[in-house]
C-alpha positions in Angstrom: 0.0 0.0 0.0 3.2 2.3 0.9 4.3 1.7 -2.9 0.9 2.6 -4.5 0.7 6.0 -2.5 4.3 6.6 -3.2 3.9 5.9 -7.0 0.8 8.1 -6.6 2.5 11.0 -5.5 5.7 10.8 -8.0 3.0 10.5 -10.8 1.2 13.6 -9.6 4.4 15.8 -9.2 5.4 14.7 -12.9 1.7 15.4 -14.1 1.8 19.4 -12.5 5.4 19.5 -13.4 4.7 18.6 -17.2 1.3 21.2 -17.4 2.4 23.8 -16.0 5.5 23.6 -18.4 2.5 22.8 -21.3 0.7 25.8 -20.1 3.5 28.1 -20.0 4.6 27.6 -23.6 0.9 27.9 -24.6 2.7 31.7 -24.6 4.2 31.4 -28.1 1.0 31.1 -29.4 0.6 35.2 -28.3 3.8 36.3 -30.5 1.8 34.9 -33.8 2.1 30.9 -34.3 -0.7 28.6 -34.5 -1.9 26.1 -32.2 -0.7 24.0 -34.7 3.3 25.0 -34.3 2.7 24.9 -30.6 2.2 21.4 -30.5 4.9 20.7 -32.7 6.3 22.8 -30.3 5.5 21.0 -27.0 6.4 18.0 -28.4 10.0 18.4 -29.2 10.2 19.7 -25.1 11.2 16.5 -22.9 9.5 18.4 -19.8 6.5 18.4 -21.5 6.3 14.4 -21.6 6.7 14.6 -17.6 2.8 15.3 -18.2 2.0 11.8 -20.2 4.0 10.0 -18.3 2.9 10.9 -14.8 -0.7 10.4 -16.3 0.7 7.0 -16.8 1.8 6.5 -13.4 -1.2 7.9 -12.2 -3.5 5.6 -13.9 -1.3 2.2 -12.9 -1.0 3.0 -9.1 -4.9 3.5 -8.7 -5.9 0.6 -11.4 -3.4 -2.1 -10.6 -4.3 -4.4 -8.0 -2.5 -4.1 -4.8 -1.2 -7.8 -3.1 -3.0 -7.4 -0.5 -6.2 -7.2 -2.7 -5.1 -10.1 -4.1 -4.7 -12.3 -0.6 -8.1 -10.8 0.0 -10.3 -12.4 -2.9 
């Protein structure tokens, strides 16, 4: 259960680390690109997969099932 909250909280400090980062460059869009260029943009910026990725962690520490779920049933 320690693991699952610990893999919780890493996955939420990568997801507000990578859309903050994803909001801030939503600035370039103000000096005249599209929204087009700015996801080009976004994905060429490793901080920006820190979002995905602690989506991804997210999703696996509150879907998998924990042992002790598994001794349970």
């Amino acid at each position: 259960m320690i693991f699952r909250i610990f893999f919780y909280l890493i996955g939420f400090g990568f997801t507000i680390a990578g859309g903050v980062s994803c909001i801030a460059y939503l600035n370039i869009m103000t000096t005249g690109h599209t929204f087009f260029h700015y996801l080009k943009f976004i994905s060429t910026r490793i901080e920006c997969y820190l979002f995905v990725f602690g989506i991804v962690i997210l999703s696996i520490s509150i879907i998998y099932p924990s042992s002790e779920d598994e001794e349970n049933t």
